[in-house]
C-alpha positions in Angstrom: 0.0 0.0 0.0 1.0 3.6 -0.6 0.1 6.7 1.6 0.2 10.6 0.5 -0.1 14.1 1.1 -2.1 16.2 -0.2 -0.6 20.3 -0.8 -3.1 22.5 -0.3 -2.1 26.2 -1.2 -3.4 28.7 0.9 -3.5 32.5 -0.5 -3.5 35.5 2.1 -4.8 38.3 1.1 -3.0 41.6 2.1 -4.8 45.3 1.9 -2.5 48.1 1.3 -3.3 51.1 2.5 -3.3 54.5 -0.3 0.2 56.0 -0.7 1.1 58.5 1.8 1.5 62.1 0.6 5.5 62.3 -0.1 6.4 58.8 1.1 7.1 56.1 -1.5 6.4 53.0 1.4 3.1 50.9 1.2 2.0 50.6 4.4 0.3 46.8 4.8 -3.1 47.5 6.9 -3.2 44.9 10.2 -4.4 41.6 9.5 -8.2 41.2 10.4 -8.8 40.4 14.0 -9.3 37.3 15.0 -12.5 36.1 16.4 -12.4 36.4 20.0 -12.1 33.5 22.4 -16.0 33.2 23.7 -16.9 33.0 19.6 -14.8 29.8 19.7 -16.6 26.4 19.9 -14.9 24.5 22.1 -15.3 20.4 21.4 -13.6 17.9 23.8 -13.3 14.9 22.1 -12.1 11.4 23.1 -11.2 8.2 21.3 -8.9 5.2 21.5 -5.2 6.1 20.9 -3.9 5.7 17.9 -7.7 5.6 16.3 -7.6 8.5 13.6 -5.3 9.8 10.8 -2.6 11.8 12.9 -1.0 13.3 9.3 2.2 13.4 8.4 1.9 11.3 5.1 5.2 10.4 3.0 4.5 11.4 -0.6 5.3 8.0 -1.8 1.8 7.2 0.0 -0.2 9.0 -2.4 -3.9 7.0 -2.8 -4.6 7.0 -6.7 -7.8 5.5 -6.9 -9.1 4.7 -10.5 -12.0 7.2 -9.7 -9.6 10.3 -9.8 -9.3 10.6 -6.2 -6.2 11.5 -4.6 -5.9 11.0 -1.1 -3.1 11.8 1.3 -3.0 13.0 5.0 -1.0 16.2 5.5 -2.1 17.2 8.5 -3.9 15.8 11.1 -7.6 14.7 10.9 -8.1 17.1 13.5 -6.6 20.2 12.2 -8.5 19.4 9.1 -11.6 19.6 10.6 -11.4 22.9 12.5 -10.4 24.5 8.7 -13.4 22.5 6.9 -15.7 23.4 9.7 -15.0 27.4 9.3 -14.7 27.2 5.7 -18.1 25.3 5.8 -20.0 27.2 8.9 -18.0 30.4 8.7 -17.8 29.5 12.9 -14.3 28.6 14.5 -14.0 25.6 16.2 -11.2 24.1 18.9 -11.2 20.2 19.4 -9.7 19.3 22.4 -8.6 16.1 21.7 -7.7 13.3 24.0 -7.8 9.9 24.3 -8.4 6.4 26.7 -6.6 3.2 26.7 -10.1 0.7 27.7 -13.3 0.7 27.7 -13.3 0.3 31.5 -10.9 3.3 31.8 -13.3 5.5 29.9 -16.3 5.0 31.6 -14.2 5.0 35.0 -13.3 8.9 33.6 -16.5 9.4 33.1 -17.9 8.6 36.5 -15.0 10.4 38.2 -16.0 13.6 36.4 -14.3 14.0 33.5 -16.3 16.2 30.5 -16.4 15.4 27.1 -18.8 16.2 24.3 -17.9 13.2 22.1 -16.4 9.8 22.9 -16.2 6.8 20.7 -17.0 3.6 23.1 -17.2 -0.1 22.0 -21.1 -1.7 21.6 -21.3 -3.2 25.0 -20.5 0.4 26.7 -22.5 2.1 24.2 -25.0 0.1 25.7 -24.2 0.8 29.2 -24.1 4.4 28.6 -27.6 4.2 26.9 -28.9 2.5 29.9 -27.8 4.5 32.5 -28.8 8.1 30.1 -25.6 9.3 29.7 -26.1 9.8 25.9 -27.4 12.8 23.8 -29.5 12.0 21.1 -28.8 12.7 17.3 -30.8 15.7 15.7 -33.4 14.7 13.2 -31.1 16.7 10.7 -28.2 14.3 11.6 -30.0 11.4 9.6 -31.4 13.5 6.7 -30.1 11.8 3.5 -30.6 15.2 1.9 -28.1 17.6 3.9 -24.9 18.4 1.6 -22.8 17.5 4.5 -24.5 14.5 6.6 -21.9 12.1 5.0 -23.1 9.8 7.8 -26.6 9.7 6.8 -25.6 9.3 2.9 -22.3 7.3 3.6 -23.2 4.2 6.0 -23.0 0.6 5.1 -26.4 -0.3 4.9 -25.5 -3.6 6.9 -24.1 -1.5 9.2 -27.4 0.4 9.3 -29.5 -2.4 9.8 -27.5 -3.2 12.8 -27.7 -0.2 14.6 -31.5 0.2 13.8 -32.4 -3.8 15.1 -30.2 -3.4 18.0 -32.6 -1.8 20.9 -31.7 -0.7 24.8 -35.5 -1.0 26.0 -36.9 -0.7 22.9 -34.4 2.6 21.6 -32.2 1.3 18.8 -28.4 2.1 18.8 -28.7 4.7 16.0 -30.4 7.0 17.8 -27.8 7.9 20.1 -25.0 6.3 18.3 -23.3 6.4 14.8 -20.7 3.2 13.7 -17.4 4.3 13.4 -15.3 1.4 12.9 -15.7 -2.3 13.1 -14.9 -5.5 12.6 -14.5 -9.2 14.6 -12.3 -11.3 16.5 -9.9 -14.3 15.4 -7.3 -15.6 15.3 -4.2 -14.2 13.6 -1.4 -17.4 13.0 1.7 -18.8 11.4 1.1 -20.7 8.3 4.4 -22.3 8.3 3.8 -23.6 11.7 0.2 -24.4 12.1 -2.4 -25.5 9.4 -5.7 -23.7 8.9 -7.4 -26.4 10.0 -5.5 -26.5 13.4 -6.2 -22.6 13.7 -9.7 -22.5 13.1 -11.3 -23.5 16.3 -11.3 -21.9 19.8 -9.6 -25.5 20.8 -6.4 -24.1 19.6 -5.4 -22.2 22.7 -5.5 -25.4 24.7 -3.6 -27.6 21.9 -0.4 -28.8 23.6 1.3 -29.4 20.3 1.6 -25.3 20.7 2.6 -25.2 24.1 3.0 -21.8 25.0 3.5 -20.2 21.6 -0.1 -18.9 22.1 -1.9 -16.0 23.4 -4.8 -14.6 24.4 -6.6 -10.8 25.0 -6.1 -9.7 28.8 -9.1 -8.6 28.7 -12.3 -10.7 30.8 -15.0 -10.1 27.5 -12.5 -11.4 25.1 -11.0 -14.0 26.2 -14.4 -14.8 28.3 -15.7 -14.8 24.7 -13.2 -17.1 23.1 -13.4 -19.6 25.9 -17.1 -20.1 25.8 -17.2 -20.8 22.5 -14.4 -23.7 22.8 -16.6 -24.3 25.7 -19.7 -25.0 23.9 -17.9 -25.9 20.7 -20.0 -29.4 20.1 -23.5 -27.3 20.4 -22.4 -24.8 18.3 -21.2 -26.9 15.9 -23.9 -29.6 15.6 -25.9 -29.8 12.4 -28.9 -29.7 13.8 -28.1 -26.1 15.5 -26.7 -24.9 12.7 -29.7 -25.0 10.5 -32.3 -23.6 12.8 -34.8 -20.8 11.9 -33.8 -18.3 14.5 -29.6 -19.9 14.4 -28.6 -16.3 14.6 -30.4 -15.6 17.7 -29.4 -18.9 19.5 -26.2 -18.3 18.7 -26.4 -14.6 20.5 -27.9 -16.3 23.7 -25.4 -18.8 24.0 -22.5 -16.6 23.5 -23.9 -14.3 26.4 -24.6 -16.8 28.4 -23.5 -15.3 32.2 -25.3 -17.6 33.9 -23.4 -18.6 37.6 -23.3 -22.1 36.3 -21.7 -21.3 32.9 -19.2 -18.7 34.2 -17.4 -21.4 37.0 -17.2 -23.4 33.6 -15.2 -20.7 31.5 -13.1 -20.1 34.6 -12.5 -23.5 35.4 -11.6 -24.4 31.3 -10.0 -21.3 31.1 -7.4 -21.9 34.7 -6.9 -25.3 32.3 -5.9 -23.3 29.4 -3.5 -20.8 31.3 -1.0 -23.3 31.6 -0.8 -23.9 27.7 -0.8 -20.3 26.9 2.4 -18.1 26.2 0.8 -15.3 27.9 -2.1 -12.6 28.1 -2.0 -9.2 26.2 -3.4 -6.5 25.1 -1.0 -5.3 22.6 2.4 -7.2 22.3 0.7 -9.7 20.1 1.0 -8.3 16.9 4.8 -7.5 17.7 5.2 -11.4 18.9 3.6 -13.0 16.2 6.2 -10.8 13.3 8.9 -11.8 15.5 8.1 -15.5 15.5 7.9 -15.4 19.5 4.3 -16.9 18.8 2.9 -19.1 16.5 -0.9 -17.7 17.0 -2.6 -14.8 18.7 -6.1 -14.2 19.9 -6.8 -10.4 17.4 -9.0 -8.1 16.6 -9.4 -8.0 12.7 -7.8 -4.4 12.6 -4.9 -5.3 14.6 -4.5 -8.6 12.6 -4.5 -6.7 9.4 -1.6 -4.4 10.6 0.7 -7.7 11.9 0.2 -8.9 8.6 1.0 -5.5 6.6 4.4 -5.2 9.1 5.1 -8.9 8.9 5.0 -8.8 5.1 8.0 -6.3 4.9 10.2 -8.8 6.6 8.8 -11.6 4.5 6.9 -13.3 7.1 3.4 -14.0 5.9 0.7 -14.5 8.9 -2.7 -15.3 8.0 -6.4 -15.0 10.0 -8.8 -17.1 10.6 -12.4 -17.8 11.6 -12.8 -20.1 14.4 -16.1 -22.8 13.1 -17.7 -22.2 16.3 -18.4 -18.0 15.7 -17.0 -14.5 15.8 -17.2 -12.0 17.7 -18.5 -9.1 15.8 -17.6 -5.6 16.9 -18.5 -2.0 17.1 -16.8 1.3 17.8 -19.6 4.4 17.6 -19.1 8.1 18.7 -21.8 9.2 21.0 -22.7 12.7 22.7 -22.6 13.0 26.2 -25.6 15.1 28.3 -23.5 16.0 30.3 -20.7 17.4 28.1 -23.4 19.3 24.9 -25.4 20.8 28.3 -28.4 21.9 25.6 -25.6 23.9 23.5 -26.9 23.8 20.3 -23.8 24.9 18.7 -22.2 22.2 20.7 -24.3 19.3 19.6 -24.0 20.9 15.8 -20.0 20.5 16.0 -20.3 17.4 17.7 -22.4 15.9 14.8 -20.6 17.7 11.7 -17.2 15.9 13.3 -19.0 12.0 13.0 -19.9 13.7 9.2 -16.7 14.6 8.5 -15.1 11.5 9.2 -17.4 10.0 7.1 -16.7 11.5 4.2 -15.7 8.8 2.0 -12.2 9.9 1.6 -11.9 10.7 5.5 -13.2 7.3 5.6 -9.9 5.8 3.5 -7.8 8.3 5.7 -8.5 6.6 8.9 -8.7 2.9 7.5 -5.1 2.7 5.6 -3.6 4.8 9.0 -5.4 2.8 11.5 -6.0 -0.7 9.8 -9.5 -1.1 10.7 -12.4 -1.2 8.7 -14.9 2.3 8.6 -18.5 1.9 8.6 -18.7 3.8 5.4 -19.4 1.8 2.0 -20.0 5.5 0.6 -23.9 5.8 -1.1 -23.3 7.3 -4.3 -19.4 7.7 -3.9 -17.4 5.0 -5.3 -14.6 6.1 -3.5 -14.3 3.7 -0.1 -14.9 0.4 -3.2 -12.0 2.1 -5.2 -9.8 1.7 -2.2 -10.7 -1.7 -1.6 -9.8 -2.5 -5.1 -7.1 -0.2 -4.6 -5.3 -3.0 -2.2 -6.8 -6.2 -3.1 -7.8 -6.3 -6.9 -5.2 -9.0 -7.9 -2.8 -8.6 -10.2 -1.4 -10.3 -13.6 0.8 -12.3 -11.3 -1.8 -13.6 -9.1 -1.7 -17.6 -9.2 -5.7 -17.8 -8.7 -7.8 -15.3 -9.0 -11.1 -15.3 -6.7 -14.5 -13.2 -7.1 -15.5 -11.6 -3.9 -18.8 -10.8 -3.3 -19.1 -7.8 -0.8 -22.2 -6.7 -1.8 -24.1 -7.5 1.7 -22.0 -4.1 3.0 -21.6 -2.1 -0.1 -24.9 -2.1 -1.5 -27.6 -4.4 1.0 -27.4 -7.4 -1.6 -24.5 -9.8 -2.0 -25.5 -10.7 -5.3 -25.0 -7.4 -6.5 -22.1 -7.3 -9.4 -21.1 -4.3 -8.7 -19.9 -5.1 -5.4 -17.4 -8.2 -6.8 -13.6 -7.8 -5.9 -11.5 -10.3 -8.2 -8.7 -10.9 -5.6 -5.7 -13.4 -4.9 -7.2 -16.2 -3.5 -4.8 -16.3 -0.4 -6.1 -12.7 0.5 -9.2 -14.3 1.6 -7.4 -16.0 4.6 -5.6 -12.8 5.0 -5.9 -8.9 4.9 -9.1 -8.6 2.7 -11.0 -11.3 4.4 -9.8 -9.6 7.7 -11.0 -6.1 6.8 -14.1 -7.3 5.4 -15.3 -11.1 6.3 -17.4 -12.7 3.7 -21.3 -12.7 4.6 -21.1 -16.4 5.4 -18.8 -15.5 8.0 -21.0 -12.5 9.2 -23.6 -15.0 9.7 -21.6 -17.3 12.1 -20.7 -13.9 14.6 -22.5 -12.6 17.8 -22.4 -9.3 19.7 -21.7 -9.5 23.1 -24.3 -7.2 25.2 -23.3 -5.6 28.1 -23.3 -7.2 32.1 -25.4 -6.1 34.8 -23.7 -5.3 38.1 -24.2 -8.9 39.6 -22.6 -9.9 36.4 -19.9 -8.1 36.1 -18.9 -8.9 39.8 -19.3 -12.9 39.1 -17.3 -12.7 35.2 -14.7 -10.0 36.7 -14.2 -12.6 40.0 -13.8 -15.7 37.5 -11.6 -13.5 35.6 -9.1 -12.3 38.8 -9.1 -16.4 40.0 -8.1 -17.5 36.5 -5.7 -14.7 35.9 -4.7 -15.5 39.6 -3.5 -18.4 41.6 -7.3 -19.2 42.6 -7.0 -20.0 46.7 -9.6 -22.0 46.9 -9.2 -24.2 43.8 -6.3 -26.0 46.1 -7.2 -29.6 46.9 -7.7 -30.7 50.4 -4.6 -33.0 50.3 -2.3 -30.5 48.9 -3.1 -28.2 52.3 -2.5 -31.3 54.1 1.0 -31.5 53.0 1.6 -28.1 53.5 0.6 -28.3 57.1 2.6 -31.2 57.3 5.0 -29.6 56.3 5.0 -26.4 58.3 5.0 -28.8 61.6 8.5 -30.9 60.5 9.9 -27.5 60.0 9.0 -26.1 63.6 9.8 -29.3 65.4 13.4 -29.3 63.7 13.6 -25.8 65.1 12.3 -26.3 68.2 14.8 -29.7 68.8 17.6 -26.9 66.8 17.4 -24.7 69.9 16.8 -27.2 72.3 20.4 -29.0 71.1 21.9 -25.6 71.9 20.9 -24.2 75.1 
């Protein structure tokens, strides 16, 4: 892939003043002055590090798509917003960017009393936030199709769409508070030269002691809690008869949140099992283990994955991802307002919702993806661009051994059979970055969103999760404290007869 910037000349105009009586000097009148500080919208924003073009774009990284776009990233997605949004408004805006490392660390910001106007959580704390009505709703105008500049409204994948309109918090859907931002699913990134697809493509891996501790998994409780069930409940998910049920899709959601007491010991106790196999947990050495050949596989996130596989490539080491048979998690990261931060400012909530717009313009959209390595929520409408890129990076090439049509209609356009929507790609990109960034729908069909825990739920999953992490006190047998006892009393007999001998 290539990567580019994007010059864009800026002319100031200068006012000279009439020539003074005498003098043969042109006097420059003052610059205008500026707006002053209480015209300034301030926007706090805050987002996962390393989650939005920062700039700073080599020329050689130049986007040419066959549409005539040229995209490159100069300067940061920020800064370009605060120019496009005067330019657009004729209003000055300051984002105040920052960002969180979690989930958990966000909302634990937010409940301390930190302020922001726009935050882009994961589903399960979009949820949460929902629930508990810490969210601003988006204007009416926000989702007109017709506004010049609601790139959301005109942009979204209408698969995307669908979700966040089925999806309801007592009977509200996700898209009225929330607007997709990135997403994607979980898997498992591996070593083809040391494991076979087959080996790789079950949630059994992790505990396969033919890979001893050249495995990982997410430190994190709803991932791994995640990955572990399903290897848990791998012969019901996998059974024919399952599989081909009317309401499959829903099934499959209510196993893979199943938090029931009884089901949570289980994970915990398969996953204490597992711990002894693994290599480690992480959150984010993984990608740099598996291009160094530390690990052979590595529990991902399809955005991570597709950046270990970009890096490993340029030291000729070629990882691949796969799709556990069991299911996938599928993922979503969505900006939503805060109450507390827009406070009924109108020209608050009107930044706030030209920002998610912005971003979603379809070359924004390409921006973020080929910096960041996940996949945007934007197929683009009417704008080919976001499908140009796609081809862009994965129409195969005159050298390609076998060629593969890839129907991708189902996000592009609402219909997989659509022909417009058919990459012709390298048939080993399916089992790496293209099926990655965007699974096929048959894979789409086989994932499940994880919803978010009550508080007696959180308590039991986040005490399984501290016992497995842990050495788990109470898991040790009756005997084994017998010994120990044992031999605690040898040891203070041989010191009592010790100081006996010598008095």
């Amino acid at each position: 892939m290539k990567k580019h910037v994007k010059l864009w000349n800026r002319i100031t105009s200068l006012t000279f003043a009439g020539v003074i009586l005498g003098m043969t000097t042109m006097i420059v009148q003052p610059p205008m002055q500026v707006n002053a500080a209480e015209d300034v919208i301030t926007l706090r924003v805050c987002n996962w590090e390393e989650y939005i073009d920062e700039g700073g774009w080599d020329e050689e990284e130049l986007i040419d798509l066959d549409n005539g776009m040229n995209i490159i990233g100069e300067n940061s997605m920020v800064e370009d917003f605060e120019d496009w949004y005067y330019e657009t408004y004729g209003k000055k805006v300051k984002v105040e960017y920052s960002c969180f490392g979690t989930n958990e660390e966000l909302y634990s910001q937010l409940t301390l009393g930190d302020t922001y106007d726009l935050v882009c959580p994961s589903d399960y704390l979009i949820m949460k936030l929902m629930t508990e009505g810490w969210l601003e709703p988006f204007s009416d105008e926000f989702m007109d199709e017709t506004g010049e500049y609601n790139y959301y409204a005109k942009g979204v994948s209408p698969y995307i769409r669908q979700v966040f309109d089925e999806n309801e918090i007592d009977g509200v859907p996700w898209s009225e508070y929330a607007s997709c931002y990135m997403w994607g699913t979980t898997g498992v990134l591996y070593n083809p030269e040391y494991m076979t697809k087959e080996e790789v493509s079950s949630w059994a891996v992790f505990d396969n002691p033919k890979f001893k501790r050249q495995l990982t998994l997410k430190d994190n409780v709803r991932d791994t809690y995640f990955a572990v069930l399903g290897y848990l409940k791998s012969q019901e998910l996998c059974d024919e008869s399952f599989l081909n049920q009317e309401d499959y899709q829903q099934q499959l959601a209510e196993i893979m949140n199943d938090v029931s007491p009884e089901t949570i010991s289980e994970v915990g106790r398969l996953l204490q099992k597992m711990m002894g196999n693994i290599y480690a947990l992480e959150t984010d050495s993984g990608k740099a283990d598996m291009i160094t050949g530390k690990i052979v596989a590595n529990y991902q996130w399809s955005g991570d994955a597709v950046y270990a596989m970009d890096q490993a490539e340029e030291d000729d080491v070629y990882l691949a991802y796969a799709y556990p048979k069991e299911c996938s998690n599928l993922w979503f990261d969505g900006w939503v307002m805060l109450k507390k931060g827009i406070n009924e400012d109108a020209e608050k909530k009107h930044a706030a919702e030209a920002f998610v717009n912005f971003l979603a313009r379809p070359d924004n959209a390409v921006r973020n993806m080929y910096y960041i390595g996940y996949t945007s929520s934007i197929a683009g409408g009417a704008d080919d661009t976001v499908y140009s890129y796609l081809n862009w990076c994965y129409e195969a090439d005159d050298e390609a051994e076998e060629v593969v049509e890839y129907p991708l209609g189902y996000f592009f356009s609402g219909d997989d059979a659509d022909k417009d929507y058919i990459v012709s790609a390298d048939a080993e990109m399916l089992d790496r970055q293209l099926g990655a960034q965007y699974p096929s729908k048959d894979v789409i069909e086989r994932t499940a969103i994880m919803g978010f825990f009550d508080e007696t739920e959180t308590k039991n999953i986040n005490q399984m999760w501290i016992d497995a992490r842990c050495f788990n006190i109470k898991d040790v047998p009756v005997y084994a404290w017998v010994i120990v006892i044992f031999m605690i009393a040898v040891v203070v007999i041989l010191i009592a007869v010790h100081k006996k001998n010598h008095l």
